[in-house]
DRENMARKE-434880 format. One record per residue (C-alpha): residue in three letters; residue number from 1; x, y, z. Coordinates in Angstrom, 1 decimal, m for minus. Layout:
BEGIN
("ALA",NUM,(X,Y,Z))
...
end
This chain:
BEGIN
("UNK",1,(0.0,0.0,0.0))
("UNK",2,(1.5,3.3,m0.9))
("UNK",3,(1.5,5.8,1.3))
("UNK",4,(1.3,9.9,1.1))
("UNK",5,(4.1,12.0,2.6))
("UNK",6,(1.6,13.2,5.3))
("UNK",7,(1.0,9.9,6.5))
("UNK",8,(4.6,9.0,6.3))
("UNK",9,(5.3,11.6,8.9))
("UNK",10,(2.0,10.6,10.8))
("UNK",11,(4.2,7.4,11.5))
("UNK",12,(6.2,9.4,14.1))
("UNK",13,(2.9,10.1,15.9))
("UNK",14,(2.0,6.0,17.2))
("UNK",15,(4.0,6.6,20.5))
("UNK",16,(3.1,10.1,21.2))
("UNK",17,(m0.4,9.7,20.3))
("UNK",18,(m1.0,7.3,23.0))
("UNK",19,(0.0,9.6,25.6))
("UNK",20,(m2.3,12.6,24.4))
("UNK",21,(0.9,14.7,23.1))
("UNK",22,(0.7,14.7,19.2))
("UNK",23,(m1.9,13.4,16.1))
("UNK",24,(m2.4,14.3,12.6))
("UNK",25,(m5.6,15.4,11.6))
("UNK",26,(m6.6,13.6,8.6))
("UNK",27,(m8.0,10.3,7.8))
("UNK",28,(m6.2,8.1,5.0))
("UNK",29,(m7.6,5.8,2.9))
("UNK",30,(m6.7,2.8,2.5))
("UNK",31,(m7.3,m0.8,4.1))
("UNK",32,(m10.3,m1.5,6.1))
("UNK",33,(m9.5,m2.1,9.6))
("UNK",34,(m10.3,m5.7,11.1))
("UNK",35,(m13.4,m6.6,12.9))
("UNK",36,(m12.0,m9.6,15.5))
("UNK",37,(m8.6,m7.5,16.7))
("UNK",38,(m7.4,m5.1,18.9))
("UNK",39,(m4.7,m2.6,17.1))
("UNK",40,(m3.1,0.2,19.2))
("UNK",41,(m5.6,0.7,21.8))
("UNK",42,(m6.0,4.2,23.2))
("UNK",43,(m8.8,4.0,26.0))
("UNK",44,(m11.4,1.0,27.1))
("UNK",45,(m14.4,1.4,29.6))
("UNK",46,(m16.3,m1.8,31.4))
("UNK",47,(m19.9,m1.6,30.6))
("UNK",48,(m22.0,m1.1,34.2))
("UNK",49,(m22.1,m5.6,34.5))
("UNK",50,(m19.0,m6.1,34.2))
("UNK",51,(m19.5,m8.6,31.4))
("UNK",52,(m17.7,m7.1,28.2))
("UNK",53,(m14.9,m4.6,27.6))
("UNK",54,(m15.4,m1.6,25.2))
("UNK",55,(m12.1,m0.8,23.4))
("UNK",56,(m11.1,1.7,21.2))
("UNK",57,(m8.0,0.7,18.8))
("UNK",58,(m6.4,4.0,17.9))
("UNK",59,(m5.0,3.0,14.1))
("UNK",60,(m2.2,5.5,15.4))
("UNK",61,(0.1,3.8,12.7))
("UNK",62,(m2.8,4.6,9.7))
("UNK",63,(m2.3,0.7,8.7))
("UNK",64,(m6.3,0.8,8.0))
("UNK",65,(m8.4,3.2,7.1))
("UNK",66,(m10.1,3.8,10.4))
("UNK",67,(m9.7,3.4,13.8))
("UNK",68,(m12.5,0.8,15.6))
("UNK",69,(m14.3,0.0,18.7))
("UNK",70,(m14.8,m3.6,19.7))
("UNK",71,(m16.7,m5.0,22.5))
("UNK",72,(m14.9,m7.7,24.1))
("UNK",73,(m16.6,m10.4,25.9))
("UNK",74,(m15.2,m10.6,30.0))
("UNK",75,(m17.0,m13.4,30.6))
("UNK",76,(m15.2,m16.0,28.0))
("UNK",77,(m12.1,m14.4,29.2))
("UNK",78,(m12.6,m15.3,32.7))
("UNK",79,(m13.9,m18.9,31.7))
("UNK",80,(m10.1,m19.6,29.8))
("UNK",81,(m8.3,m18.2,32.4))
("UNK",82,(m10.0,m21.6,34.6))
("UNK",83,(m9.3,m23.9,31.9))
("UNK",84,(m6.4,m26.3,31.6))
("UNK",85,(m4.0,m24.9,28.9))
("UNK",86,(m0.3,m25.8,27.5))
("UNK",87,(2.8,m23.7,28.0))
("UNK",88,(3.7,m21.1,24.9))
("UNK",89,(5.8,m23.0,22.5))
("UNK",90,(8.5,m20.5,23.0))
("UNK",91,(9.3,m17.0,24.0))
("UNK",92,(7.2,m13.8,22.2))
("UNK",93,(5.2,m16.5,20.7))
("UNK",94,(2.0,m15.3,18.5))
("UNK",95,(m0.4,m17.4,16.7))
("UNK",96,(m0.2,m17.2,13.1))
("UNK",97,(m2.7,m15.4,11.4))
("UNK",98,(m4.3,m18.4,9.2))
("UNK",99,(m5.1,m19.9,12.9))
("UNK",100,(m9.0,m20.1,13.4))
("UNK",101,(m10.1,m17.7,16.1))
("UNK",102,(m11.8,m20.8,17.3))
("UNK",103,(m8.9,m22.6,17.7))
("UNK",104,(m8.6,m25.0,20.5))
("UNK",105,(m5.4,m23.9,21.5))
("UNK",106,(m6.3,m20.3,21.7))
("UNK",107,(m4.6,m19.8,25.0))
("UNK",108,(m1.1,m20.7,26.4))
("UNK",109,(0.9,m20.1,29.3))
("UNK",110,(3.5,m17.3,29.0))
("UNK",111,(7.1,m19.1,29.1))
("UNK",112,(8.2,m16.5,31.2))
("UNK",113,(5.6,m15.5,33.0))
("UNK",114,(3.5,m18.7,34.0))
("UNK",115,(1.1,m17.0,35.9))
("UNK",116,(m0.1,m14.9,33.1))
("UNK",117,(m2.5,m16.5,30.5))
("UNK",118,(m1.9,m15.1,26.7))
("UNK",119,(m4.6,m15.6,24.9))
("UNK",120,(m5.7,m15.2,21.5))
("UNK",121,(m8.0,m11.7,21.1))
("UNK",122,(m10.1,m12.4,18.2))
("UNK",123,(m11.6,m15.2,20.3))
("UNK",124,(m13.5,m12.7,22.7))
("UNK",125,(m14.5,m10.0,20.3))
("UNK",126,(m17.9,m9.7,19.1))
("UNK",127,(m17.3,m8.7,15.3))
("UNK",128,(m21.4,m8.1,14.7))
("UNK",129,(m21.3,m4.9,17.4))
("UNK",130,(m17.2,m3.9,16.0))
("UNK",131,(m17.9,0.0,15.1))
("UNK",132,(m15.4,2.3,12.8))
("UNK",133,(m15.1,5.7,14.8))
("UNK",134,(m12.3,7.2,12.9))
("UNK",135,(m8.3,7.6,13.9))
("UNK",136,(m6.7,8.9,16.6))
("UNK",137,(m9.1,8.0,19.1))
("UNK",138,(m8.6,7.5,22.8))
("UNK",139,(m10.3,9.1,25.6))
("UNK",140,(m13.9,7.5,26.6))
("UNK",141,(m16.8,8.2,28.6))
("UNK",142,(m20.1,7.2,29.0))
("UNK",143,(m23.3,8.7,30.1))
("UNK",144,(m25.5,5.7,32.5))
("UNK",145,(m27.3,8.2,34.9))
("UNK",146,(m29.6,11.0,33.4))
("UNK",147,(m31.4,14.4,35.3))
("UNK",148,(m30.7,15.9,38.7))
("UNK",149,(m31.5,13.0,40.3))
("UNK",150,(m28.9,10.8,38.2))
("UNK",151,(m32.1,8.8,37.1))
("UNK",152,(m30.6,6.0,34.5))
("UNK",153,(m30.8,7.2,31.0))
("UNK",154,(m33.1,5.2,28.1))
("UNK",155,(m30.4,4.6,26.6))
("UNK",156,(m26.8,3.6,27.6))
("UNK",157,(m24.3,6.1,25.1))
("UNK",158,(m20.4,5.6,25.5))
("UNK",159,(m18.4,9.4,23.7))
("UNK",160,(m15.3,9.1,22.3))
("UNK",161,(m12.9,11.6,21.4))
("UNK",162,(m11.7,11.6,17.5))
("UNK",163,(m8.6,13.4,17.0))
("UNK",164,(m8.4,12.5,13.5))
("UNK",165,(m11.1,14.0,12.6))
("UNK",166,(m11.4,16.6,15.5))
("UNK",167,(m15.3,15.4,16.7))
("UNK",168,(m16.6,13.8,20.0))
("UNK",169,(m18.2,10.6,18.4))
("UNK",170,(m21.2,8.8,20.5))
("UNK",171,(m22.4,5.4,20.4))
("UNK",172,(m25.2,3.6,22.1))
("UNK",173,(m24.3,0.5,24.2))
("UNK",174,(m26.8,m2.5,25.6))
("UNK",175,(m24.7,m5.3,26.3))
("UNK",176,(m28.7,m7.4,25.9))
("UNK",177,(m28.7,m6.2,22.4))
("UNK",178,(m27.6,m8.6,19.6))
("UNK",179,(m25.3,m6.0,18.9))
("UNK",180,(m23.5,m4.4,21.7))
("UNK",181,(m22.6,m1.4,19.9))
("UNK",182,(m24.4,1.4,17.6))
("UNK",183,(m23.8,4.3,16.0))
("UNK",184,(m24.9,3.7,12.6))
("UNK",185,(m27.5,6.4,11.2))
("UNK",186,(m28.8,8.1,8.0))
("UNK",187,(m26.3,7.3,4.6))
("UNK",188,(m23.7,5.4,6.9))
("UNK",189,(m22.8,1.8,6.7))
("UNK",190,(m23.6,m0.4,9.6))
("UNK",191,(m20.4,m0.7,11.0))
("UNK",192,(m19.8,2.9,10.8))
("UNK",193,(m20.0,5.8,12.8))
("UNK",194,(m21.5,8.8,10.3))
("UNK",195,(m21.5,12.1,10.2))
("UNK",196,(m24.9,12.5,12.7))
("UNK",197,(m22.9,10.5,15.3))
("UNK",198,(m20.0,13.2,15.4))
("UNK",199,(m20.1,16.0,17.4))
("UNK",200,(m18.4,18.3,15.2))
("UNK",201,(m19.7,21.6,15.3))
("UNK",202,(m23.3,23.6,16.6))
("UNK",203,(m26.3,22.1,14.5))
("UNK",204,(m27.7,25.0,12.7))
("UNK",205,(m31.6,25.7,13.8))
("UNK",206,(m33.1,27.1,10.6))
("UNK",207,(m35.5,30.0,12.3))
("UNK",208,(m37.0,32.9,11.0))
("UNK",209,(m33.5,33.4,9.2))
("UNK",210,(m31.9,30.5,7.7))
("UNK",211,(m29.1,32.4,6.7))
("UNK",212,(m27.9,34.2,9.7))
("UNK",213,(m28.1,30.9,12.1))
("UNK",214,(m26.0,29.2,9.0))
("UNK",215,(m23.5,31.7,9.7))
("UNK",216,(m23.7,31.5,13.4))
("UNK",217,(m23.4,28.0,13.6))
("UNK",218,(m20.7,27.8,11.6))
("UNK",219,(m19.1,29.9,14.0))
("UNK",220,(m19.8,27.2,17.0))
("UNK",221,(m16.9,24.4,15.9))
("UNK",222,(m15.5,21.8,18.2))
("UNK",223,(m11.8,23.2,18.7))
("UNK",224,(m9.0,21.1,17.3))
("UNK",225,(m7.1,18.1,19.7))
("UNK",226,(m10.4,16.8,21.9))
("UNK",227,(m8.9,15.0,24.4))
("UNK",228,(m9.8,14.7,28.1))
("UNK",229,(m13.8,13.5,28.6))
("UNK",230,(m16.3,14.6,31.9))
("UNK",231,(m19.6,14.1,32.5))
("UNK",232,(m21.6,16.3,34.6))
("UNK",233,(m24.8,14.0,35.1))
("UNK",234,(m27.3,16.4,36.9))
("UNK",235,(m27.1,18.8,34.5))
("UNK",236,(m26.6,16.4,31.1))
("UNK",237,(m23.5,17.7,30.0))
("UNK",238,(m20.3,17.0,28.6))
("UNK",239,(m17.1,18.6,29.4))
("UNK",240,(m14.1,18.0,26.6))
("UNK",241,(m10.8,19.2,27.2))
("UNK",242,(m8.8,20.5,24.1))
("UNK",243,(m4.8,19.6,24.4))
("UNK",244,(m4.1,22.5,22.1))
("UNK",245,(m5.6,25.8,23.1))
("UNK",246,(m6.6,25.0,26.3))
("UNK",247,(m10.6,25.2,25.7))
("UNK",248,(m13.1,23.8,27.1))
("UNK",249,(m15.8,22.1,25.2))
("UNK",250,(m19.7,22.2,26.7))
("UNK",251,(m21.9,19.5,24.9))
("UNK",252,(m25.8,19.6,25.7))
("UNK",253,(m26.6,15.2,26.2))
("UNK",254,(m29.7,15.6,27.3))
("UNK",255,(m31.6,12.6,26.0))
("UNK",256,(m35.8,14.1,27.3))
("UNK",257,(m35.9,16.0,24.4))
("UNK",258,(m34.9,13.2,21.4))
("UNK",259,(m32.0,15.3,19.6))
("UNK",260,(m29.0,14.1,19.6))
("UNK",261,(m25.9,15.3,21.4))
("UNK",262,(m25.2,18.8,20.2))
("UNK",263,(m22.3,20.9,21.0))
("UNK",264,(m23.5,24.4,22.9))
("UNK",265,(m20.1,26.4,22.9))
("UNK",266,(m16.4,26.8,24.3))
("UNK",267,(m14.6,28.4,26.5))
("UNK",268,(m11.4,29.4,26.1))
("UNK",269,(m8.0,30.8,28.5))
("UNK",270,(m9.4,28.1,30.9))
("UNK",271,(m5.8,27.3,32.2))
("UNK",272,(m3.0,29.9,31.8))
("UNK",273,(0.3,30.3,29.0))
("UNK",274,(3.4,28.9,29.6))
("UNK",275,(6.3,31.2,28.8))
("UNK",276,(5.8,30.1,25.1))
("UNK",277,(1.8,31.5,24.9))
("UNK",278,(0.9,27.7,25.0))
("UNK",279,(m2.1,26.0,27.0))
("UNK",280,(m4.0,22.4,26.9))
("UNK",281,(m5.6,20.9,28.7))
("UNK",282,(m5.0,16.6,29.3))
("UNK",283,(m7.6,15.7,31.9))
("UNK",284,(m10.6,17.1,33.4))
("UNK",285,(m12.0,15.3,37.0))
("UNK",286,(m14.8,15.6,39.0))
("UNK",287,(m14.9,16.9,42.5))
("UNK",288,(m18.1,14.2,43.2))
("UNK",289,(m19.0,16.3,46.2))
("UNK",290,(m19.6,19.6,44.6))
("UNK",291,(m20.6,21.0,40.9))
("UNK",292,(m16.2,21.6,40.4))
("UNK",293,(m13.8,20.5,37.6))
("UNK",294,(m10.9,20.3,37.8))
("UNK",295,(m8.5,20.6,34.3))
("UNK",296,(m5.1,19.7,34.7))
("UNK",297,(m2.8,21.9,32.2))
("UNK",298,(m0.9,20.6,29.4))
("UNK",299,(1.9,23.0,29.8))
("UNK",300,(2.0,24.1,33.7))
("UNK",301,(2.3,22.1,36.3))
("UNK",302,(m0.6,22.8,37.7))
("UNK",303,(m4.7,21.8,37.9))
("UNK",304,(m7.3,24.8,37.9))
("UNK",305,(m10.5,24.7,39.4))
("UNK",306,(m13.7,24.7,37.7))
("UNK",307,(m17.4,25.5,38.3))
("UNK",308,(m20.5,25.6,36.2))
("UNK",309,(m22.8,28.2,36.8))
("UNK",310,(m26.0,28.9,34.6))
("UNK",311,(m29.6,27.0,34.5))
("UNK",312,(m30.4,26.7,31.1))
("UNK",313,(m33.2,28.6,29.3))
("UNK",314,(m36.9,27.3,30.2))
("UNK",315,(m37.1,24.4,28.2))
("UNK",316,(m34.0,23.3,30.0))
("UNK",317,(m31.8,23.5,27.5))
("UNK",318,(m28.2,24.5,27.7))
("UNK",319,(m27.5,27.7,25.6))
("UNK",320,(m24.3,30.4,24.7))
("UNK",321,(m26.4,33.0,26.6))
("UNK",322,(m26.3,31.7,30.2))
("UNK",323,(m24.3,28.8,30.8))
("UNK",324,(m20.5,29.9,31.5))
("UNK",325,(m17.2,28.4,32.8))
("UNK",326,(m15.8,30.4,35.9))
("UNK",327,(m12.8,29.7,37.8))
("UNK",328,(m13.6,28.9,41.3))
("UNK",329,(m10.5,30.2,42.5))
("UNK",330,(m8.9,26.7,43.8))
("UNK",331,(m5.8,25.9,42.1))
("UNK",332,(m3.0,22.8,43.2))
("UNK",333,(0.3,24.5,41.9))
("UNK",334,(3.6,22.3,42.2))
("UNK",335,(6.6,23.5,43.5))
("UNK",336,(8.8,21.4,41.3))
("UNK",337,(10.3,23.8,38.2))
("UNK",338,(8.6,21.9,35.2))
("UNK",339,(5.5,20.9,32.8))
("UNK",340,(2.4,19.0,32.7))
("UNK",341,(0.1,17.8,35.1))
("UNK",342,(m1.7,14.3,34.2))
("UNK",343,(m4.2,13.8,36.2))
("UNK",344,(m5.9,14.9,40.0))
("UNK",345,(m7.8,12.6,42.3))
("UNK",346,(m9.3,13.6,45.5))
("UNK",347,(m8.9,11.5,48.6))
("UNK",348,(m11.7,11.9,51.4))
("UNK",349,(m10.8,11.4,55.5))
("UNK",350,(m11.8,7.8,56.4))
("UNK",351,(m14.9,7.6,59.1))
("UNK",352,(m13.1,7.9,62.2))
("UNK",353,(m10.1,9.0,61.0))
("UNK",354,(m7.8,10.8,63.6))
("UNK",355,(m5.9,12.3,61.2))
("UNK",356,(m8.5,14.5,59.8))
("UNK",357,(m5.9,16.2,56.9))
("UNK",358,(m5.8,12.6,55.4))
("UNK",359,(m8.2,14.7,53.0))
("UNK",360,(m6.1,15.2,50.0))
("UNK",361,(m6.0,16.1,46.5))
("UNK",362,(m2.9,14.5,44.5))
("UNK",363,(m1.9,15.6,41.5))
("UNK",364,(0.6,13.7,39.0))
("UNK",365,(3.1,16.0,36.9))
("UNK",366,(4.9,14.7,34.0))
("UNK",367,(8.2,16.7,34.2))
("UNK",368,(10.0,15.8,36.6))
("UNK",369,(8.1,12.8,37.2))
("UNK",370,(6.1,13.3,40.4))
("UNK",371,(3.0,12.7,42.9))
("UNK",372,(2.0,15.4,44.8))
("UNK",373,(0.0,15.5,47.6))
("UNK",374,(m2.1,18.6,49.1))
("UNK",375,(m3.6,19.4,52.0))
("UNK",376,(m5.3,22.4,50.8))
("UNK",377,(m5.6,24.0,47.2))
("UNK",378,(m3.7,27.1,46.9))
("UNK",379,(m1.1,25.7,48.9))
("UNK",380,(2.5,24.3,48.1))
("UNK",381,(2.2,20.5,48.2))
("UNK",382,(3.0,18.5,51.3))
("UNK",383,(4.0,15.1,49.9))
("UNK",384,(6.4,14.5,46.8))
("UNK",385,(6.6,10.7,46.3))
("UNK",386,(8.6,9.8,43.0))
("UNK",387,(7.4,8.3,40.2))
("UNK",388,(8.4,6.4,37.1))
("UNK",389,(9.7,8.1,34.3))
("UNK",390,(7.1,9.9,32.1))
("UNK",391,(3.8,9.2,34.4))
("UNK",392,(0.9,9.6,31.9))
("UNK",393,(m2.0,8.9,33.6))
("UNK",394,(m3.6,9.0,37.4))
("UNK",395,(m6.8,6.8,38.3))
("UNK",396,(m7.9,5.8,41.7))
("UNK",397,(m9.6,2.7,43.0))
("UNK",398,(m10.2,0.7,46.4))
("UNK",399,(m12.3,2.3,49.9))
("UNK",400,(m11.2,2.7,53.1))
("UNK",401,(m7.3,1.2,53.8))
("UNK",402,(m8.0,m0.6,50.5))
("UNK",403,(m8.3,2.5,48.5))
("UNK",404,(m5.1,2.9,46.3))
("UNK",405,(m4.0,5.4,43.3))
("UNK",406,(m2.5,3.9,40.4))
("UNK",407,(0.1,5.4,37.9))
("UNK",408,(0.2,4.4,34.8))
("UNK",409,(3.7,4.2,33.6))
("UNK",410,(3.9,4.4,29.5))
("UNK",411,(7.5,4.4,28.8))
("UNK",412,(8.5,1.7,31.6))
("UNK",413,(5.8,m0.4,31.0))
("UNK",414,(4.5,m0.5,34.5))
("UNK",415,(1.9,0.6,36.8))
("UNK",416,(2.9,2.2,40.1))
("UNK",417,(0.8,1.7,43.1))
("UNK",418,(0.4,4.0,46.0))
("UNK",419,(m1.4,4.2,49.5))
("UNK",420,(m2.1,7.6,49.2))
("UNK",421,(m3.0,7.5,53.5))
("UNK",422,(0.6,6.5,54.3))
("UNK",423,(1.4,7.9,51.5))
("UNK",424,(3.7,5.8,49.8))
("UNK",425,(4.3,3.2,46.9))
("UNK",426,(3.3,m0.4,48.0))
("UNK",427,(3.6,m1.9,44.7))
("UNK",428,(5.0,m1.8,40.8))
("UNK",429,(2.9,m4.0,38.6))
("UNK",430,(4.7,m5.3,35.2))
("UNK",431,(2.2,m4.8,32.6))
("UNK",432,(4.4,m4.8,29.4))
("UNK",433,(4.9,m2.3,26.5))
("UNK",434,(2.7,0.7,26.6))
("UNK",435,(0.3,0.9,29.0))
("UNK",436,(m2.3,3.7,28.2))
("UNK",437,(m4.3,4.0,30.6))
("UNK",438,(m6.7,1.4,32.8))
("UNK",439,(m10.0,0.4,33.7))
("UNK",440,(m11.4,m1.3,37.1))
("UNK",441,(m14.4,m4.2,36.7))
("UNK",442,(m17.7,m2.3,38.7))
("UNK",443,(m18.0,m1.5,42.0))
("UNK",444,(m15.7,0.7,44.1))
("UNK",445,(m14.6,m2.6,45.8))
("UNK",446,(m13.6,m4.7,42.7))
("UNK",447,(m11.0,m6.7,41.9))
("UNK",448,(m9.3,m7.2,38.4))
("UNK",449,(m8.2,m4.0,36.6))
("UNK",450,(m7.8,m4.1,32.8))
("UNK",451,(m4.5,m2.2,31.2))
("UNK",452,(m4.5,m0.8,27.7))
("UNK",453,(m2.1,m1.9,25.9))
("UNK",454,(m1.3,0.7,23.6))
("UNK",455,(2.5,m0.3,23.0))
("UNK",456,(1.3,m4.6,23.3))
("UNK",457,(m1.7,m4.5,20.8))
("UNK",458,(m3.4,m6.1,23.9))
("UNK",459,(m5.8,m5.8,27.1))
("UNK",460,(m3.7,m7.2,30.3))
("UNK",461,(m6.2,m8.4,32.8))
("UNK",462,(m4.6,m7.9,36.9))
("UNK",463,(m5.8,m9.2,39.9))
("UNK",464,(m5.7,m6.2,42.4))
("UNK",465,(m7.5,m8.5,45.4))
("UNK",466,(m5.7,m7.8,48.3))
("UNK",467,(m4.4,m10.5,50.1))
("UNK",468,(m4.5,m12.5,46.6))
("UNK",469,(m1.3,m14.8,46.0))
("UNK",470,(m1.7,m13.2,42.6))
("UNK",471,(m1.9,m9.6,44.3))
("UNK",472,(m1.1,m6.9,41.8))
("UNK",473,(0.2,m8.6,39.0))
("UNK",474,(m1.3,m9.8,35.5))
("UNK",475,(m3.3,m13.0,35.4))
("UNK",476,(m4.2,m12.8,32.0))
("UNK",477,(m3.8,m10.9,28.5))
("UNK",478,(m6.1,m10.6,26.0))
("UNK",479,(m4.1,m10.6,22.9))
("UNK",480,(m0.7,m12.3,22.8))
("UNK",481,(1.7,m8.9,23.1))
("UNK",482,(3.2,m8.2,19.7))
("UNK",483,(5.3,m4.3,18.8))
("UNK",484,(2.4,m4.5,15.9))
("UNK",485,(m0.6,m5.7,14.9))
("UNK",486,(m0.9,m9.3,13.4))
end
């Protein structure tokens, strides 16, 4: 396949795409991508049973035409993982393509690793519900719990930021359904995510004036590099952080009204310039106990607080006019000289805690590679714990003296675990090339943890039960890890 000199230089973009620093916006053609496989991964969520795995496979070498999502099935995984199964017949080994799916032998035992299962990734996906969403995707949310009263939605809708083609793309989910995953819709293929399932720019409302509110709308685009995903259930919103630019997207996903999602507006200067007149923004996190965001900053080492204001116009309806961004003056600032925060999780005193500042807020900075803990937001830090090289992402997980913070570790190929009560790390976890980013099965005290493997062309499955003999280290990986695709 012959390839154009923009794609060529796309190439340079696989690692650096995974880690929400660099993408090309356009969208070659060529080969269509695979229904049964998991390419590049960039983000995965568990769907509210626990029973399958929604991934997104980047395509952040533009091998295929389109990126994908698949739905992989948990619960087939889990049954291999119990089954009686060979050693690998040597180191690094991968099945040959021409082997059935279906195979028998579609697992092994890692020669190296014989606690860890490799197993064969077409088997689990479900190629009827396999979706194409377009390149450069990563970032996922999904929208269960509708209203002020988090009543669950009719329908179960996963959003996906598209950097290749610079749109928020949404697709309905029902794991019931004889096909997980939807998104098809007028003059698109089945498999396909069209145009009326991207959130690209304001839909234009004809009117009175059908030319003015064509030029308005055009006005209203979705700012280039959508990266970091919030939801904001009570009021049906979406929040989209932009890595270049530093805006902040506000999408209207209100589902009482039949429309579709429709992007209301941005907000820009959200976070402040770097010495260069940069901003981004590479993750945006709920504070559950209040209406505040927080966006961490691409190009600062810092995370600003965020607080919606505004209460729609009276059909309920979010609108330019009266729904704003403000800062709400809280801001966790390192002290270490250097760049990019990754990520901020807030950590809540236990019950009858006598140490009542074990309330905390830690934030994860890139460069130099650090954890930082605060005790109150505007602040210097009071914990520095050290980190991996290159940290790229921060989730949390666990409750009470169970609850730990996780640090996903892209260029070692390792996720760091900390008790952020002590706080210290308790744990490295060997996940293999690439990790970008991980998701936990449901329920705050659950206990396997899946790892993207962005670098692998795989899911790694971990068992984070405490007390396990398996404790914090992978029990299974869904895909046999290869530097590329089959």
């Amino acid at each position: 396949m012959s390839m154009t000199g923009g794609a060529r230089r796309c190439l340079s973009t696989v690692v650096l795409a995974a880690i929400g620093l660099s993408a090309c916006a356009l969208n070659q053609e060529g080969v269509p991508p695979p229904k049964n496989d998991i390419f590049y991964p960039g983000g995965a969520l568990v769907d509210e049973t626990g029973k399958w795995l929604f991934v997104t496979n980047s395509n952040s070498d533009l091998r295929y035409n389109d990126g994908t999502m698949v739905a992989v099935n948990l619960e087939a995984a889990e049954t291999d993982r119990a089954g009686t199964w060979s050693a690998c017949p040597k180191v690094g080994w991968i099945p040959p393509s021409s082997q059935s799916p279906q195979d028998a032998n579609h697992c092994c035992w890692d020669v190296l690793d014989r606690l860890a299962l490799n197993c064969d990734s077409r088997t689990y996906v479900d190629v009827a519900s396999t979706l194409r969403i377009g390149s450069f995707a990563g970032t996922t949310t999904r929208q269960i719990f509708c209203g002020a009263n988090r009543e669950p939605c009719p329908k179960k809708r996963l959003f996906v930021s598209v950097r290749g083609n610079s749109s928020i793309t949404w697709i309905d989910a029902d794991v019931n359904a004889d096909r997980k995953l939807t998104c098809a819709g007028s003059g698109s293929a089945v498999d396909e995510c069209g145009t009326d399932h991207r959130i690209t720019q304001r839909p234009i409302d004809p009117g009175s004036n059908p030319a003015a509110t064509i030029v308005d709308a055009a006005k209203v685009i979705l700012p280039e590099e959508p990266y970091a995903l919030a939801t904001f259930d009570e009021r049906n919103w979406l929040l989209v952080g932009h890595l270049r630019g530093g805006a902040v997207s506000l999408i209207d996903i209100d589902q009482s009204r039949g429309q579709p999602p429709s992007l209301i507006g941005w907000y820009g200067a959200i976070v402040p310039v770097d010495t260069n007149g940069q901003r981004g923004i590479t993750s945006l996190t709920r504070l559950s106990t209040t209406g505040s965001f927080y966006a961490g900053s691409r190009y600062l080492p810092r995370a600003v607080g965020l607080q919606m204001t505004g209460q729609g116009d009276n059909s309920g309806a979010a609108t330019l006019d009266n729904i704003a961004v403000i800062g709400n003056g809280q801001q966790y600032v390192s002290n270490l000289p250097g760049s990019e925060t990754r990520g901020i999780q807030f950590i809540a005193p236990l019950p009858d805690d006598p140490f009542p500042e074990s309330g905390l807020a830690f934030v994860l900075q890139r460069v130099p590679p650090a954890l930082l803990g605060f005790q109150v937001a505007n602040q210097p830090p009071v914990d520095v714990l050290e980190t991996c090289n290159s940290p790229t992402f921060l989730d949390r997980h666990g409750t009470g003296i169970n609850l730990r913070l996780y640090v996903t570790c892209f260029e070692d190929g390792q996720v760091y675990v900390f008790d952020p009560r002590l706080p210290r790390l308790v744990d490295v976890i060997e996940v293999g090339r690439g990790p970008a980013g991980l998701v936990f099965s449901p329920g705050d005290d659950s206990t396997t943890m899946f790892v993207v493997g962005f670098g692998a062309n795989n899911i790694s499955v971990v068992d984070i039960k405490p007390g396990s003999t398996t404790e914090n280290h992978v029990i299974q990986r869904i895909g046999f890890p290869s530097p590329v695709p089959r």
